[in-house]
C-alpha positions in Angstrom: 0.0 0.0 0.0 1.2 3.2 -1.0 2.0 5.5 2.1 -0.1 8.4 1.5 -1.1 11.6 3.9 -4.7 9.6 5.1 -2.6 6.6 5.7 0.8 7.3 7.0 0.7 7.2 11.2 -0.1 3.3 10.1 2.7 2.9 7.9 6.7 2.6 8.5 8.3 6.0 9.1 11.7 5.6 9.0 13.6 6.9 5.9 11.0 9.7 5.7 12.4 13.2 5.8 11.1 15.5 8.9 11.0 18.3 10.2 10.1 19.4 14.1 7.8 22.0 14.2 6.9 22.5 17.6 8.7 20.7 21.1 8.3 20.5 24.8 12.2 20.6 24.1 12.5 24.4 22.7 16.5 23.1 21.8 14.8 20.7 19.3 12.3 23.0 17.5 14.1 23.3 13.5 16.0 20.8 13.2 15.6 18.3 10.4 16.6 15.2 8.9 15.9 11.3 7.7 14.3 9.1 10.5 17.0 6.3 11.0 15.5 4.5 13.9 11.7 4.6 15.9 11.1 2.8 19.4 7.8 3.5 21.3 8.5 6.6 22.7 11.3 8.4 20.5 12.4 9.2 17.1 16.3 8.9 16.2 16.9 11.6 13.3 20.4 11.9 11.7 20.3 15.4 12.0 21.5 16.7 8.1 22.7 20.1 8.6 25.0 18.5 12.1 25.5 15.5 10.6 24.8 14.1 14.1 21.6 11.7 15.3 19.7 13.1 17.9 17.0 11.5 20.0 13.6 13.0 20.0 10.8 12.3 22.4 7.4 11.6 20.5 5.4 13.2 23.0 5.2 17.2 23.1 6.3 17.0 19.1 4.6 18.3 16.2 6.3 17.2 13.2 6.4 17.4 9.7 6.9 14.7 6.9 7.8 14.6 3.6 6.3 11.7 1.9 8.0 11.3 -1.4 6.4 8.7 -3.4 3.3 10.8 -2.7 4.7 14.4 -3.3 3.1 15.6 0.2 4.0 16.9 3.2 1.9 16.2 6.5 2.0 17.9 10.0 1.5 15.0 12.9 1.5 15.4 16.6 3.8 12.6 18.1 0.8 11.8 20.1 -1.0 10.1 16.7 2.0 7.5 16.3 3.6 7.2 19.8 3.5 3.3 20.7 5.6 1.0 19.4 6.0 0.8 15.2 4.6 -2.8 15.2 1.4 -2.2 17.0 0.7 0.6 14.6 1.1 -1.5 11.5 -0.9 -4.5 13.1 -3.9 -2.1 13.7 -4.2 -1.1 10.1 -4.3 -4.9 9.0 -6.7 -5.0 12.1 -8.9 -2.2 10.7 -8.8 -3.6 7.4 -9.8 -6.6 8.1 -13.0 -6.1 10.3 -14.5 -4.0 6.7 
């Protein structure tokens, strides 16, 4: 399935570009950079501009992504996909399969 703007808190997030909008963490707020790693409660993001990967809390984030494949950009709130990656995945399969 093609990871578009309605569909992308259920889909695999890593390799997406992103940008943090907004942060509980005001040091965090602008930076940017490819999503190399997810766990349940944090983001790793190999910061481009520092070339450095920095850990980012889920909660308290507003965040931007870049879908390519799609050409569109999408503002979340790390609320919408905090939880671990697999649990996410399994409730759109879930979802789908109740229709």
């Amino acid at each position: 399935m093609l990871r578009t703007k309605d569909n992308i808190i259920y889909h695999e997030i890593i390799g997406l570009r992103v940008k943090i909008l907004s942060h509980l963490d005001p040091t965090l707020v602008g930076r940017e950079g490819i999503v190399i790693n997810e766990t349940m409660n944090t983001l790793q993001i190999l910061d481009t501009k520092h070339g450095k990967v920095i850990k980012v809390p889920k909660r308290g984030g507003i965040f931007l992504f870049t879908i390519p494949e799609a050409n569109e950009e999408l503002i979340i709130d790390g609320m919408q996909i905090f939880g671990r990656p697999e649990d996410r995945l399994k409730k759109i399969r879930f979802t789908n399969m109740r229709r």
